[in-house]
C-alpha positions in Angstrom: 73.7 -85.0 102.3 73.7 -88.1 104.5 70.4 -89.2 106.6 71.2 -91.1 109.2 68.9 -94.0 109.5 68.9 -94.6 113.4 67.2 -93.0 115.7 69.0 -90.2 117.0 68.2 -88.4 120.8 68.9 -85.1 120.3 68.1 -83.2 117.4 70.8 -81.0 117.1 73.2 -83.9 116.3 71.5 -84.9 113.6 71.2 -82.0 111.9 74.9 -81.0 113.0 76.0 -82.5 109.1 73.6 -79.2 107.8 74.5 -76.6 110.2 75.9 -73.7 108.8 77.1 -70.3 110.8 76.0 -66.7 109.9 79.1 -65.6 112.0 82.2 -64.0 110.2 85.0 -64.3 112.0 87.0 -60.9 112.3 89.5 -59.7 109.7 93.5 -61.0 110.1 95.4 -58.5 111.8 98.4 -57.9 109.4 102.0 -58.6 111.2 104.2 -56.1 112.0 107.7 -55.9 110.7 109.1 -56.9 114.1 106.8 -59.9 114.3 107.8 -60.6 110.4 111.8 -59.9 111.0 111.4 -62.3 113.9 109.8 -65.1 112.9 112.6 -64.8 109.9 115.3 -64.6 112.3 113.9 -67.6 114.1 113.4 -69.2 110.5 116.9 -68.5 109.1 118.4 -69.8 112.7 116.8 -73.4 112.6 118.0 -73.9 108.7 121.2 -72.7 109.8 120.7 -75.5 112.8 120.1 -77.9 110.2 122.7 -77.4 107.5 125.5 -76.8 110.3 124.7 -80.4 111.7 124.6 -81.3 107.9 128.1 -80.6 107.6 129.7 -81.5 110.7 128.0 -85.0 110.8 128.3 -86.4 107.0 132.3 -86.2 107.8 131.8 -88.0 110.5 129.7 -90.5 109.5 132.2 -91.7 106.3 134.3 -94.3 106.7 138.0 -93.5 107.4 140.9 -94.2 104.8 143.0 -94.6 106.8 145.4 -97.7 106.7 144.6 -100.1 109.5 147.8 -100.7 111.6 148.7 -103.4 113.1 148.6 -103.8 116.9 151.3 -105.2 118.7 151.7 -105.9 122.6 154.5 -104.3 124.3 155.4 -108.2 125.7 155.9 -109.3 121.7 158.7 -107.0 121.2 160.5 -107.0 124.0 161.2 -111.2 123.0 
């Protein structure tokens, strides 16, 4: 691969690029169905989360159509 050029201390960091581990790492344990029902529930409840904000903001973030009325002091209409 890549030979480093400078000199290098320790020998075990410059052949660190190389190393390669004769350890397998133990086999997956497969879930359970409680561990696969909840992480579903908790999967289905953060969508919900989302697509419930969805809706209740995007209404509120529209414009009104409402006609603008026009304001006028108490003291203007009792002339």
């Amino acid at each position: 691969m890549f030979r480093r050029r400078e000199p290098v201390p320790f020998a075990f960091v410059a052949e660190a690029d190389r190393f390669r581990s004769n350890v397998t790492p133990p086999p997956r344990e497969s879930l359970s169905k409680t561990q696969i029902a909840a992480r579903s529930l908790v999967g289905l409840t953060v969508v919900a989360g989302l697509v419930g904000s969805l809706l209740f903001g995007i209404p509120a973030l529209q414009p009104s159509h409402a006609p603008a009325k026009s304001q006028q002091s108490e003291a203007s209409e009792g002339r």
